[in-house]
C-alpha positions in Angstrom: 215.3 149.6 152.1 213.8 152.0 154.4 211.9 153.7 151.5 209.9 150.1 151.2 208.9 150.1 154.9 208.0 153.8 154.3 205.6 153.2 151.3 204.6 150.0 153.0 203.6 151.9 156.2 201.8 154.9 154.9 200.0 152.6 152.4 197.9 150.3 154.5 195.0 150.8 151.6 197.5 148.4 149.5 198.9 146.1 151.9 195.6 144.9 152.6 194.1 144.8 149.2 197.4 142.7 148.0 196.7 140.4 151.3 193.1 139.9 149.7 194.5 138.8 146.6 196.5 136.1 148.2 194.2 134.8 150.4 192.0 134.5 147.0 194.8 132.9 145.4 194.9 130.5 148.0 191.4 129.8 148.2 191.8 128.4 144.7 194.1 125.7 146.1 190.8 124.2 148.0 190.5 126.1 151.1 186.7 125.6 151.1 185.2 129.0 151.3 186.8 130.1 154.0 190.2 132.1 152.4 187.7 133.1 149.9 185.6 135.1 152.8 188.6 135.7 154.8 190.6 137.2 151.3 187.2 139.6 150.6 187.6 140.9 154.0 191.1 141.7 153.5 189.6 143.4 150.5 187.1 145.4 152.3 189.7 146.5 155.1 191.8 147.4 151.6 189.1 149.9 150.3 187.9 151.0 153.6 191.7 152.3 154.4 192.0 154.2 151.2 188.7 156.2 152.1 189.5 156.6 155.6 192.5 157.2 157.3 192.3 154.5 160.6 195.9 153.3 162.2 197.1 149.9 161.5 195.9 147.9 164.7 192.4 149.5 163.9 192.6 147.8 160.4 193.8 145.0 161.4 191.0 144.8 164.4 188.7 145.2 161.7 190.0 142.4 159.7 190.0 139.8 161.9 186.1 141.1 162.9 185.4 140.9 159.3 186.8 137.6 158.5 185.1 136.0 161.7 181.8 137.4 160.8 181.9 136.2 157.2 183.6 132.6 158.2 180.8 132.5 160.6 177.8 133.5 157.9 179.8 131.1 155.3 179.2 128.1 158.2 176.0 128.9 158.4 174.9 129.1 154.7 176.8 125.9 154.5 174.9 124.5 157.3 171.5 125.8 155.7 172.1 123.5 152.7 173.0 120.8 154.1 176.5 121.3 152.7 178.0 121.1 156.7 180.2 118.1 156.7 180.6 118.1 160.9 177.4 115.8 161.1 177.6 113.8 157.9 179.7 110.8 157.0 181.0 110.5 160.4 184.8 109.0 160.7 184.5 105.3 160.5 180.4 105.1 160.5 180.7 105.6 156.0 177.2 103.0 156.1 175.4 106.1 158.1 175.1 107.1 154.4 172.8 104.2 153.5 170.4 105.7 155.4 167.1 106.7 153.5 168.4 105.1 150.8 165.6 102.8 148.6 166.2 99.2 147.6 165.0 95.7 147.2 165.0 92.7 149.2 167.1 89.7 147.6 167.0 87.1 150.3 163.3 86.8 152.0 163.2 88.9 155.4 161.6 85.8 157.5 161.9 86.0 161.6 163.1 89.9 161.1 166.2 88.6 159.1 167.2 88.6 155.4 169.0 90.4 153.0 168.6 93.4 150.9 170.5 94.7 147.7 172.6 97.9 148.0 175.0 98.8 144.7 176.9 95.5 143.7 176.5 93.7 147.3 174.2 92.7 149.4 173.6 93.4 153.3 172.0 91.7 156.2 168.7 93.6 156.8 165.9 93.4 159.5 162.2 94.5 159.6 159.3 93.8 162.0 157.3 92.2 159.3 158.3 89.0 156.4 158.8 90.6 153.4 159.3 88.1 150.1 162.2 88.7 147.2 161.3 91.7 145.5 159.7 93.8 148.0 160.8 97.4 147.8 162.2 99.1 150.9 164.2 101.7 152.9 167.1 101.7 155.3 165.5 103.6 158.0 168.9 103.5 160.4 172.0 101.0 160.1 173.4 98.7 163.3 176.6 97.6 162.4 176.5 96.1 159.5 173.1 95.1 159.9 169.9 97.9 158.1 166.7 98.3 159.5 164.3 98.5 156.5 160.9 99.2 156.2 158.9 98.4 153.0 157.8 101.0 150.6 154.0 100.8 149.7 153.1 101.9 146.3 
């Protein structure tokens, strides 16, 4: 037993490297990028040790530098596509999605009131101007359950 915690010590190069392969393995189970990045450090820390001789809280130092930098690069790519979910589809607000999206009107918006066709339903919309059956618009923000559209001209 002692002979595995002697090989296990004096080969840091391989603990790491094996570390890196969990930590991908894991990332297949749907970690979002994040054991990815954090299993590629582990990697890096893996080859880095097997060209240079550094002690174990140096390694490990420089692991937990490496997978904060890359988490924090991967949040920012994220957030550079539009992929950041922190913003988008806020708990209990799902309609924030309709926003933007184009549609027609099915009941006429008279007084600021009517309705407008989204999917298979219909919702209560509002614009500053009568708009007749037909009239193409946009949700342009979301009250409730109540849309603010304005109508597309073409």
């Amino acid at each position: 037993m002692t002979d595995f915690f002697m090989v296990f010590y004096s080969s840091p190069h391989w603990v790491f490297i094996a570390l890196g392969g969990i930590l991908l393995i894991i990332e297949l189970l749907g970690t979002g990028g994040y054991g990815l990045w954090s299993g590629i450090a582990a990697i890096i820390v893996g080859l880095i040790a097997w060209i240079l001789p550094l002690s174990w809280p140096i390694l490990w130092i420089l692991f937990a530098i490496l997978t904060l930098v890359s988490a924090y690069l991967w949040w920012l790519w994220l957030k550079k596509q539009g992929k950041d979910k922190s913003s988008k589809g806020e708990i209990n607000q799902p309609q924030q999605d309709l926003i933007g999206i184009k549609t027609v009107v099915t009941d006429a918006i008279v007084n600021g009131s009517g309705r407008v066709k989204i999917k298979d339903g219909t919702w209560s919309a509002r614009c500053v101007e009568d708009l007749n059956v037909g009239q193409r618009v946009e949700v342009i923000a979301v009250d409730g359950l109540i849309l603010d559209v304005l109508p597309i001209n073409h």
